[in-house]
mmCIF file as Biopython writes it, N, C-alpha, C and O atoms, coordinates in Angstrom:
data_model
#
loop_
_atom_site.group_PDB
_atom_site.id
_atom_site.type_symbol
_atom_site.label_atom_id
_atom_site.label_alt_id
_atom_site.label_comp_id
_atom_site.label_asym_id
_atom_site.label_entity_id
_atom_site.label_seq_id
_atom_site.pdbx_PDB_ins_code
_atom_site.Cartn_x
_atom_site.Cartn_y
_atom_site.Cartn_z
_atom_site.occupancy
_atom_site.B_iso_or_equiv
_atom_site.auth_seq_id
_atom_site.auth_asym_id
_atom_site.pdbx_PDB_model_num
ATOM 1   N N  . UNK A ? 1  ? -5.095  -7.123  -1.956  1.0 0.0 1  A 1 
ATOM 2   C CA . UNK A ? 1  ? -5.936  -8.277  -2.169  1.0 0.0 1  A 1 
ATOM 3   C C  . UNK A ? 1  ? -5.050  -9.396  -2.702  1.0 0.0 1  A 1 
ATOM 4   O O  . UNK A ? 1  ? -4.313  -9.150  -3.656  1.0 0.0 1  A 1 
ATOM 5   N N  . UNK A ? 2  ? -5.072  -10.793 -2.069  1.0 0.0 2  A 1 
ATOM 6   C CA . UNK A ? 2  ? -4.732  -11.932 -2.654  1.0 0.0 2  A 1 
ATOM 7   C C  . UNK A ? 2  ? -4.979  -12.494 -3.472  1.0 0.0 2  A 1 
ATOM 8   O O  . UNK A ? 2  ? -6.022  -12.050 -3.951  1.0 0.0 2  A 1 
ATOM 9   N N  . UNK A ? 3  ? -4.531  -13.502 -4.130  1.0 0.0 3  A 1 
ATOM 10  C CA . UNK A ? 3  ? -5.459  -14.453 -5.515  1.0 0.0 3  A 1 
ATOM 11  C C  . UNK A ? 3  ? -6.080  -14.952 -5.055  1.0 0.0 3  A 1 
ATOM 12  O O  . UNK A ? 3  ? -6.893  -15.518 -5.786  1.0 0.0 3  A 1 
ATOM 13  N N  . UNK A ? 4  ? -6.200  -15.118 -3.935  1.0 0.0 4  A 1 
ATOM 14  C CA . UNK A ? 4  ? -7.514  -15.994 -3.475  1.0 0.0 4  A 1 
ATOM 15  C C  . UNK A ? 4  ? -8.790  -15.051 -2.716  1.0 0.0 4  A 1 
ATOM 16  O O  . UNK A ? 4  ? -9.602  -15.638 -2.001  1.0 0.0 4  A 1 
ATOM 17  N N  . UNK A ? 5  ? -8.901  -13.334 -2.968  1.0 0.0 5  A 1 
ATOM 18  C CA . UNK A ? 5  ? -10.005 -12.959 -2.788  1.0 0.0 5  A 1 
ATOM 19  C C  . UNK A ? 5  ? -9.792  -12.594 -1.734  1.0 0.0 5  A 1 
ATOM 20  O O  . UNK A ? 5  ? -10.624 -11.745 -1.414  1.0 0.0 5  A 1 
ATOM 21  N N  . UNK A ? 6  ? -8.883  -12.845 -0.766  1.0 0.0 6  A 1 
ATOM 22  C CA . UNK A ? 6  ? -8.914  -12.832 0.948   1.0 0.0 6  A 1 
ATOM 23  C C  . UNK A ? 6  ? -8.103  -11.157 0.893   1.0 0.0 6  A 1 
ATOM 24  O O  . UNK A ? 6  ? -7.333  -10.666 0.067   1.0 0.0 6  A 1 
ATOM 25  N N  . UNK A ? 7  ? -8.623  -10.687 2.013   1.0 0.0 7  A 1 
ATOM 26  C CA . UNK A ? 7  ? -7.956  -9.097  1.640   1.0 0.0 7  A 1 
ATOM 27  C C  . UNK A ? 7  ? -6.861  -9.005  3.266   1.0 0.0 7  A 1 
ATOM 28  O O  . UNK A ? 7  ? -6.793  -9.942  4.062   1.0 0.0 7  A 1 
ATOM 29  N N  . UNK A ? 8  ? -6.312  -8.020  3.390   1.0 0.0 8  A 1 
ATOM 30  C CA . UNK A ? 8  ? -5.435  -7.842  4.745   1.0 0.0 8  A 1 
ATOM 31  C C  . UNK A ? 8  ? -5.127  -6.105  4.754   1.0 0.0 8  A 1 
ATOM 32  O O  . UNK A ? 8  ? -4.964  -5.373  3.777   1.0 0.0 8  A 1 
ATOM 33  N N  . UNK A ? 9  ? -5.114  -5.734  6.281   1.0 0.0 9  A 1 
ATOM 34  C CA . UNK A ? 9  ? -4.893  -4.498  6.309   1.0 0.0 9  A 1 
ATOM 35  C C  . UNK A ? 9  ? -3.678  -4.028  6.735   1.0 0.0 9  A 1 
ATOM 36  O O  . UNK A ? 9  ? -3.379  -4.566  7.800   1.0 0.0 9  A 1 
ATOM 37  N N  . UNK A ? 10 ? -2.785  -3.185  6.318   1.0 0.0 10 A 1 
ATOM 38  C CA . UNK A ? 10 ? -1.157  -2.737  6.964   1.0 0.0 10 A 1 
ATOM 39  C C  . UNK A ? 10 ? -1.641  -1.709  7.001   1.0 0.0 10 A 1 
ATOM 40  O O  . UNK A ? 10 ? -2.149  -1.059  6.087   1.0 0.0 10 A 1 
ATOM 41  N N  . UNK A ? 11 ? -1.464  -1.355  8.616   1.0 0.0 11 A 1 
ATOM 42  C CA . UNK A ? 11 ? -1.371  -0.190  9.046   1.0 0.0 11 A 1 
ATOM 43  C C  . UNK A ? 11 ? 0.215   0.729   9.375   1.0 0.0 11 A 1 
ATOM 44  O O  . UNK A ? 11 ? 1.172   0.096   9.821   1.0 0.0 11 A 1 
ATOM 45  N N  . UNK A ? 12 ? 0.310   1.963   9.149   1.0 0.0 12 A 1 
ATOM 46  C CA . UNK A ? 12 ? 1.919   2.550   8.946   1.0 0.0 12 A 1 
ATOM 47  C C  . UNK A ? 12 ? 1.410   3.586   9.731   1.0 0.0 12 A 1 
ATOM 48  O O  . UNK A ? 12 ? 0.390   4.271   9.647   1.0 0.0 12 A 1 
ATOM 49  N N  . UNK A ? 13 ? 2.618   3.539   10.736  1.0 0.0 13 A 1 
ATOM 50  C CA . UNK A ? 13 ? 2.410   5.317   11.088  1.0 0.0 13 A 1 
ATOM 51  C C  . UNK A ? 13 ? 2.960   6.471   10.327  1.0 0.0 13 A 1 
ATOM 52  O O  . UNK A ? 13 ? 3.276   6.177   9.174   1.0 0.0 13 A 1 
ATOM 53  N N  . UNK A ? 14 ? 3.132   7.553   10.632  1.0 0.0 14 A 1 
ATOM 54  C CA . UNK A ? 14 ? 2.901   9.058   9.534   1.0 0.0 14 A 1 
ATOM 55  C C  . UNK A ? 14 ? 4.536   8.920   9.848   1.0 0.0 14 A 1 
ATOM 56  O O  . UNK A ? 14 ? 5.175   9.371   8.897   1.0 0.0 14 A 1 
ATOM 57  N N  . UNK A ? 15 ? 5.191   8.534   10.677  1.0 0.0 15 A 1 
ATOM 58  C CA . UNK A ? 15 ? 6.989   8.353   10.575  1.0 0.0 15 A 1 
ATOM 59  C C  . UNK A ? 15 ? 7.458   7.871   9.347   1.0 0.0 15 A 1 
ATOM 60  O O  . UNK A ? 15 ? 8.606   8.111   8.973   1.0 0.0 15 A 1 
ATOM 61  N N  . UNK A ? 16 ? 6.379   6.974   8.451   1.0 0.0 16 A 1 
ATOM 62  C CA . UNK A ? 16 ? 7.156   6.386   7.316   1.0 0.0 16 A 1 
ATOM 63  C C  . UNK A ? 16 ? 7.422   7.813   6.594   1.0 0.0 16 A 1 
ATOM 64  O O  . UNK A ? 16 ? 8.549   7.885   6.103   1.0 0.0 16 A 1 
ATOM 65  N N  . UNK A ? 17 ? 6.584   8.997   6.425   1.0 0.0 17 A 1 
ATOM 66  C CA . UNK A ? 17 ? 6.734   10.153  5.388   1.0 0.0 17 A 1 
ATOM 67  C C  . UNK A ? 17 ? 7.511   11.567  6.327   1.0 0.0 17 A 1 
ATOM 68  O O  . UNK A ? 17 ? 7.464   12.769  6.066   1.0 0.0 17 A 1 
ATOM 69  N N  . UNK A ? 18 ? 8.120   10.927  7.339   1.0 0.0 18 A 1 
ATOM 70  C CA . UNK A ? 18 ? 8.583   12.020  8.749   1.0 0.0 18 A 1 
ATOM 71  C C  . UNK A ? 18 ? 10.192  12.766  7.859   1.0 0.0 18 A 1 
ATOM 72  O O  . UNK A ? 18 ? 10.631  13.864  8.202   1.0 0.0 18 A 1 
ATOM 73  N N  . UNK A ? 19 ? 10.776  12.021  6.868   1.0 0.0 19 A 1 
ATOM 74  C CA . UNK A ? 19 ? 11.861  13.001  6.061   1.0 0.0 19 A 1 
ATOM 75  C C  . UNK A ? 19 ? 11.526  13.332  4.851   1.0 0.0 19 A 1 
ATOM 76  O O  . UNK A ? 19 ? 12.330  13.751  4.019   1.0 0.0 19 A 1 
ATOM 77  N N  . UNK A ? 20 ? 10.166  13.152  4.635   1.0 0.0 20 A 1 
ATOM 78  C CA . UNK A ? 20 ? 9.710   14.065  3.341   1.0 0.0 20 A 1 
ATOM 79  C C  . UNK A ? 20 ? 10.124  13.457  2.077   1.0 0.0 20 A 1 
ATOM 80  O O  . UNK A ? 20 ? 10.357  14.030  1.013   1.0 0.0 20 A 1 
ATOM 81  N N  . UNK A ? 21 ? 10.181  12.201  2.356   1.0 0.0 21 A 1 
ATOM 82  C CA . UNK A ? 21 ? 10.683  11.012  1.097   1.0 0.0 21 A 1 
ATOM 83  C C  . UNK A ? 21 ? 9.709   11.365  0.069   1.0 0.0 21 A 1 
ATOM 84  O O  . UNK A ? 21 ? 8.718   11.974  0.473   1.0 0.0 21 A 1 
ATOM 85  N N  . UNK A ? 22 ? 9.788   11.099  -1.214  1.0 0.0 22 A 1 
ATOM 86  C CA . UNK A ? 22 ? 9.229   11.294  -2.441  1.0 0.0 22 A 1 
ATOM 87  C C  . UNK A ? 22 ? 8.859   9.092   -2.480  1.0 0.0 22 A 1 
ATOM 88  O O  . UNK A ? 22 ? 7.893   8.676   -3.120  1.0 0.0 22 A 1 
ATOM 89  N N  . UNK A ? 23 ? 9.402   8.522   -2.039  1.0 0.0 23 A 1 
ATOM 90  C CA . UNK A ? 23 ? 8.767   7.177   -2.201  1.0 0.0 23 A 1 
ATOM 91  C C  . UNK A ? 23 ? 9.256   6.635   -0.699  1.0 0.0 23 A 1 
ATOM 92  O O  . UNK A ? 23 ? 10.149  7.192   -0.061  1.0 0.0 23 A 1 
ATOM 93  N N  . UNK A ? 24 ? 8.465   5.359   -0.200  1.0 0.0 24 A 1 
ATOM 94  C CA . UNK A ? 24 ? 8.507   4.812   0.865   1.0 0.0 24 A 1 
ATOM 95  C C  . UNK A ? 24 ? 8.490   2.973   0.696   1.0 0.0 24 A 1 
ATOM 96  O O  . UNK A ? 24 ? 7.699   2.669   -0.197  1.0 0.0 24 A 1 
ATOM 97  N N  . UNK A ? 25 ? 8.977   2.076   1.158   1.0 0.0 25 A 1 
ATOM 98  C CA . UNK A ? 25 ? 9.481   0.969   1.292   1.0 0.0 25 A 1 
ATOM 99  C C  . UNK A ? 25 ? 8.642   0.338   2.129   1.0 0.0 25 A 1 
ATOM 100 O O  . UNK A ? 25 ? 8.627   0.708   3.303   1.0 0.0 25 A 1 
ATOM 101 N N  . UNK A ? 26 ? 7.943   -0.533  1.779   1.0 0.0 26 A 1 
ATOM 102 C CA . UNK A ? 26 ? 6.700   -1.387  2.606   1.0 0.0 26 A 1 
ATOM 103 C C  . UNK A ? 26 ? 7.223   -2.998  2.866   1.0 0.0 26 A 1 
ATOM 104 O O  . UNK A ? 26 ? 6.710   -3.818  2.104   1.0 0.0 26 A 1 
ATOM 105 N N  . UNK A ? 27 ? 7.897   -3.363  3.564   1.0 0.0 27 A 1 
ATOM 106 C CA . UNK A ? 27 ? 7.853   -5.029  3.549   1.0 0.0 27 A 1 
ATOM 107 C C  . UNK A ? 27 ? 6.224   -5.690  3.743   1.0 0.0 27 A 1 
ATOM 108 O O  . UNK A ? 27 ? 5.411   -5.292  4.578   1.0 0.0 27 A 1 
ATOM 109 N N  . UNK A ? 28 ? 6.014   -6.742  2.789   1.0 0.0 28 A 1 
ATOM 110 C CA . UNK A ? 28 ? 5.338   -7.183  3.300   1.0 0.0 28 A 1 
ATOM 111 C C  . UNK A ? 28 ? 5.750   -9.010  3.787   1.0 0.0 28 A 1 
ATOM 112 O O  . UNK A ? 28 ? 6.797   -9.543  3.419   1.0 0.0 28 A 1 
ATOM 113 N N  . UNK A ? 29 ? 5.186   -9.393  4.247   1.0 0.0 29 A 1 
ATOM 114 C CA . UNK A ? 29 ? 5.924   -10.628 4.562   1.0 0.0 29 A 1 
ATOM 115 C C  . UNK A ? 29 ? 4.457   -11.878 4.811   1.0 0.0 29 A 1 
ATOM 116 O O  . UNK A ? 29 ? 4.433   -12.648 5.771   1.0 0.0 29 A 1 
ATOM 117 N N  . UNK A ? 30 ? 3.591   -11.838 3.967   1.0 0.0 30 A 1 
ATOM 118 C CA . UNK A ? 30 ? 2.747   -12.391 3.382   1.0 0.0 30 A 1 
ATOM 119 C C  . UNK A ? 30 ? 3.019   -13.512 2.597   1.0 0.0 30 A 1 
ATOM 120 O O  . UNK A ? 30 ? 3.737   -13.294 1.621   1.0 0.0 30 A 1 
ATOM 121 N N  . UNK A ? 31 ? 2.530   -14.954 2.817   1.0 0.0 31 A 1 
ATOM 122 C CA . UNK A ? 31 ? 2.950   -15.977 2.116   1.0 0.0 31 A 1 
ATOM 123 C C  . UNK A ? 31 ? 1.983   -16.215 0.706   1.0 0.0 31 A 1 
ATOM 124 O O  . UNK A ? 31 ? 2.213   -17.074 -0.145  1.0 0.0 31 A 1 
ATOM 125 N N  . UNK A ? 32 ? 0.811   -15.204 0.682   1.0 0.0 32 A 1 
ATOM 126 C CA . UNK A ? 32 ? -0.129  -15.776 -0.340  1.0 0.0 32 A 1 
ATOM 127 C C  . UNK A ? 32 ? 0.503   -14.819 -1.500  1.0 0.0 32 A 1 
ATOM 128 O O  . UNK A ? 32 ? 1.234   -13.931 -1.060  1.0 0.0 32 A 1 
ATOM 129 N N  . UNK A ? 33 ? 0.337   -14.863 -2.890  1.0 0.0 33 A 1 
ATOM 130 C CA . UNK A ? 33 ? 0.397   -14.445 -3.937  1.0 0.0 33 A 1 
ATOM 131 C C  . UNK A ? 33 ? -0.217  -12.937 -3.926  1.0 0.0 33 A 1 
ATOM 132 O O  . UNK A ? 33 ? -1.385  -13.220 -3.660  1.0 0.0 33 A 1 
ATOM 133 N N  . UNK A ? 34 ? -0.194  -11.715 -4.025  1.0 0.0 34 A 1 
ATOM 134 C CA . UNK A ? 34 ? -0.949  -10.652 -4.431  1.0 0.0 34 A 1 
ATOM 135 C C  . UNK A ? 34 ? -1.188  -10.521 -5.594  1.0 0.0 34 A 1 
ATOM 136 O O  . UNK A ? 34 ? -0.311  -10.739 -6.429  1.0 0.0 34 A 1 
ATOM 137 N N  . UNK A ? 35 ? -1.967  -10.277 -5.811  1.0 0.0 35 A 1 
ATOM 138 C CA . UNK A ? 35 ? -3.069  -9.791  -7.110  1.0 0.0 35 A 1 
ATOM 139 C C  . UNK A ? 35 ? -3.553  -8.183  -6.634  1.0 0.0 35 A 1 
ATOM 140 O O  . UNK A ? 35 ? -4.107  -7.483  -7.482  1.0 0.0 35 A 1 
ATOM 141 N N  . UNK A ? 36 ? -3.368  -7.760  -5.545  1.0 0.0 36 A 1 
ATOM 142 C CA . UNK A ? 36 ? -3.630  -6.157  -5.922  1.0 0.0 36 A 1 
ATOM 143 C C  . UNK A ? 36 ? -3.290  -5.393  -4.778  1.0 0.0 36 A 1 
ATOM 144 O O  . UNK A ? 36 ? -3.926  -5.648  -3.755  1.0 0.0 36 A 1 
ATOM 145 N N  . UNK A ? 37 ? -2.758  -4.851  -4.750  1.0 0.0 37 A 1 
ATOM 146 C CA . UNK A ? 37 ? -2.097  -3.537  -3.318  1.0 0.0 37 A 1 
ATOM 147 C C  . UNK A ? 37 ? -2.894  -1.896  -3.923  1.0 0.0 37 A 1 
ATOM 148 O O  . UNK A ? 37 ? -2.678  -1.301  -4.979  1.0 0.0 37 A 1 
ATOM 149 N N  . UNK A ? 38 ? -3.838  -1.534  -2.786  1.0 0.0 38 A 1 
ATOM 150 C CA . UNK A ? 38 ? -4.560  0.044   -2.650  1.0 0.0 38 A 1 
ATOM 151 C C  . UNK A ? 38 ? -3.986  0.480   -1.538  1.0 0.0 38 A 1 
ATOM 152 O O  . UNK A ? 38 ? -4.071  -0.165  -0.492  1.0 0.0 38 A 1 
ATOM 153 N N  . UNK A ? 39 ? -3.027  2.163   -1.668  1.0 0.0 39 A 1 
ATOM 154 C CA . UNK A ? 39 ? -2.375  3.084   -0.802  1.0 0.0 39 A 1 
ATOM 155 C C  . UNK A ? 39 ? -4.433  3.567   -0.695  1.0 0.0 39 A 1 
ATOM 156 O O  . UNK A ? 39 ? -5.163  3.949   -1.609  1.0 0.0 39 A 1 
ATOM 157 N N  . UNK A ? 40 ? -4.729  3.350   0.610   1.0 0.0 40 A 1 
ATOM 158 C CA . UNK A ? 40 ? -5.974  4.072   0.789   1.0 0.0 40 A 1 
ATOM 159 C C  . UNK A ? 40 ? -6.019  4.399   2.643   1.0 0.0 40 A 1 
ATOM 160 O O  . UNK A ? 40 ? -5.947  3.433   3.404   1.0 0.0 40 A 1 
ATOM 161 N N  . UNK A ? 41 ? -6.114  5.493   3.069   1.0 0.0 41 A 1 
ATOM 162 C CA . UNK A ? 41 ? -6.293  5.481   4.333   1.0 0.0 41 A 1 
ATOM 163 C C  . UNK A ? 41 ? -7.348  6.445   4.723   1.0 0.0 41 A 1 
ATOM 164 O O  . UNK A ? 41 ? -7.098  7.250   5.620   1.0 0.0 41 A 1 
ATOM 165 N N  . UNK A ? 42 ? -8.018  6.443   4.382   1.0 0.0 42 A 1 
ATOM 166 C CA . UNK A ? 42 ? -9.197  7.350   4.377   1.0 0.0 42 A 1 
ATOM 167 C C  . UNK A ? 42 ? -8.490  8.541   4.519   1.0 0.0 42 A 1 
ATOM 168 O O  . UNK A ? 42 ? -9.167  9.150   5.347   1.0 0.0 42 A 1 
ATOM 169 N N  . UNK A ? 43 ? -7.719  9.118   4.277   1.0 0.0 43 A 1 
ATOM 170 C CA . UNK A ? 43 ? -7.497  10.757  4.561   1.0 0.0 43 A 1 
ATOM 171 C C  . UNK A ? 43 ? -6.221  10.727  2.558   1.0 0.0 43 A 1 
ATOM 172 O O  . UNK A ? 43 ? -5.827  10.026  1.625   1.0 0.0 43 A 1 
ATOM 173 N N  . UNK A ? 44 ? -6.213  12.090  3.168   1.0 0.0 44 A 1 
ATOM 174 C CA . UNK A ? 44 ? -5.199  12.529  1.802   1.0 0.0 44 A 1 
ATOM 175 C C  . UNK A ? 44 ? -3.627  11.832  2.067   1.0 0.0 44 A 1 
ATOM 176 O O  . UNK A ? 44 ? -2.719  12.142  2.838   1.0 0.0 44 A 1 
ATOM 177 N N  . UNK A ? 45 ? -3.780  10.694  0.994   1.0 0.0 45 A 1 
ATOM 178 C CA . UNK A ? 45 ? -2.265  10.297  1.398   1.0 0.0 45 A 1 
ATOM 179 C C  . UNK A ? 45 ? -0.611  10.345  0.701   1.0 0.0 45 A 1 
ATOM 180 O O  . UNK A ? 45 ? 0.554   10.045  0.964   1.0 0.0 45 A 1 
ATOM 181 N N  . UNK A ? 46 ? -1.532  10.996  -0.442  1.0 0.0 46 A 1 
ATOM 182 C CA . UNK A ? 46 ? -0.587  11.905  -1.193  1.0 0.0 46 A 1 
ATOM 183 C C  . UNK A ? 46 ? -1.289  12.982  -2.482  1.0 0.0 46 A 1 
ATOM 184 O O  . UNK A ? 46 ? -2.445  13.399  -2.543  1.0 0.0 46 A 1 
ATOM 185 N N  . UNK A ? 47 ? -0.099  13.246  -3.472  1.0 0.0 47 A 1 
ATOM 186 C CA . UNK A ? 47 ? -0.813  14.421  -4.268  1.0 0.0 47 A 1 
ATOM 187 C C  . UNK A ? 47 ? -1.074  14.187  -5.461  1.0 0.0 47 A 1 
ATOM 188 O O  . UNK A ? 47 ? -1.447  14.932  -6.368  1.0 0.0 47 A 1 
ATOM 189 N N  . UNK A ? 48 ? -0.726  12.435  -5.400  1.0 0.0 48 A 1 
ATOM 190 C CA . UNK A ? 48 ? -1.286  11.954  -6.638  1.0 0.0 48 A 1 
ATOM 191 C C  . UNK A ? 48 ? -2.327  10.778  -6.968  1.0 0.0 48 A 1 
ATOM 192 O O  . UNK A ? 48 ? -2.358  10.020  -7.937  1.0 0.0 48 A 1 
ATOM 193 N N  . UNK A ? 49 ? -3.195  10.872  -5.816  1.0 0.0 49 A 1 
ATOM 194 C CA . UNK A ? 49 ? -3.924  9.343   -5.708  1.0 0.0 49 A 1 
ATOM 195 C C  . UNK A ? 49 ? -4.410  8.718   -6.508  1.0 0.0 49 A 1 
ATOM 196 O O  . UNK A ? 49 ? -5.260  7.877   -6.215  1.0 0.0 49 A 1 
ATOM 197 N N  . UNK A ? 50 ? -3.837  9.040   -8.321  1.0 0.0 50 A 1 
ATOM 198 C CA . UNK A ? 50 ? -4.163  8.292   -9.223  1.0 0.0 50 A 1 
ATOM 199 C C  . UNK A ? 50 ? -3.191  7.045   -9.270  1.0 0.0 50 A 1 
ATOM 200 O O  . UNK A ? 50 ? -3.395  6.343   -10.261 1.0 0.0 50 A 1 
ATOM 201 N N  . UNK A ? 51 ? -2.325  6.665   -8.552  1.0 0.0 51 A 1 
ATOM 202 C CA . UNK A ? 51 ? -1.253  5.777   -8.591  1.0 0.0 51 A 1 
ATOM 203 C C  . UNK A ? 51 ? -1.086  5.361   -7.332  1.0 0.0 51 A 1 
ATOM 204 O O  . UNK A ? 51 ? -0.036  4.897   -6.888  1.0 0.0 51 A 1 
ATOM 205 N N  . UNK A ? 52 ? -2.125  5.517   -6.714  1.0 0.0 52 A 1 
ATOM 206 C CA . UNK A ? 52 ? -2.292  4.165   -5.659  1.0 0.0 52 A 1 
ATOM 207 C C  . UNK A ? 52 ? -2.696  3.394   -4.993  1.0 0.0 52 A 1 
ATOM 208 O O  . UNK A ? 52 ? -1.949  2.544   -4.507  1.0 0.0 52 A 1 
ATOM 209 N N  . UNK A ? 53 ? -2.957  2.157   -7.160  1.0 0.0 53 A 1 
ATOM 210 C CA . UNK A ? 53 ? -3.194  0.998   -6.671  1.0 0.0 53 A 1 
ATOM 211 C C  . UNK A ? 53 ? -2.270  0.679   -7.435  1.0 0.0 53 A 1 
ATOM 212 O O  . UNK A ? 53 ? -1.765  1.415   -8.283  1.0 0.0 53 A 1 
ATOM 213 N N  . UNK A ? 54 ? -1.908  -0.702  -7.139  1.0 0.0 54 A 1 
ATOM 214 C CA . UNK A ? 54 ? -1.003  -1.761  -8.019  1.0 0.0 54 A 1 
ATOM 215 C C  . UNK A ? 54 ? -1.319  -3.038  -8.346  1.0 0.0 54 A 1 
ATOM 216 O O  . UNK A ? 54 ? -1.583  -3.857  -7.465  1.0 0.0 54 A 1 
ATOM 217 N N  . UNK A ? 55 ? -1.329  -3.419  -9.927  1.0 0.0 55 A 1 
ATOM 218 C CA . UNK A ? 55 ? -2.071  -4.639  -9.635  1.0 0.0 55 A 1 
ATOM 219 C C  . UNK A ? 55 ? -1.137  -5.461  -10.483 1.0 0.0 55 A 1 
ATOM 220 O O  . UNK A ? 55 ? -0.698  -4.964  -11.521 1.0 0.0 55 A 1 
ATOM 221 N N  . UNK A ? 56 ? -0.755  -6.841  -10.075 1.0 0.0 56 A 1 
ATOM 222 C CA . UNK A ? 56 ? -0.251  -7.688  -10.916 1.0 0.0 56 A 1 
ATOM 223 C C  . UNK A ? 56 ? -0.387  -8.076  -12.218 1.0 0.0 56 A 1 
ATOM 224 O O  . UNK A ? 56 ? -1.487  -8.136  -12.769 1.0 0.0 56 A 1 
ATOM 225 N N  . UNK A ? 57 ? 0.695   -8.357  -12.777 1.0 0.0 57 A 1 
ATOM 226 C CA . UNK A ? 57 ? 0.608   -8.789  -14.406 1.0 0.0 57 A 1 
ATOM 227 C C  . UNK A ? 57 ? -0.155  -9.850  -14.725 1.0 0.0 57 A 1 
ATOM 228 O O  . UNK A ? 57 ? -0.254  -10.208 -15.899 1.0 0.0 57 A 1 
#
């Protein structure tokens, strides 16, 4: 989510987790400010889904 309320969806295929990485690298290339990033894909997307959202200071 942006500061301005407006939301956007990144879609990743299952190749980003294909060597069994413990963390993964997202560019985003978005000109508006974020105020909040949710790892949510309707299925299980990891083993800790208490940590993924992120929200700005």
């Amino acid at each position: 989510m942006y500061t301005d309320d407006s939301k956007e969806t990144l879609h990743q295929n299952p190749a980003i987790w294909e060597k069994n990485e413990k963390t993964a690298v997202v560019i985003l290339k978005g000109k508006k400010p974020i105020r909040q990033i949710t790892l949510d894909g309707g299925i299980f997307m990891d083993a800790t889904p208490l940590n993924n959202k992120w929200s700005a200071k």
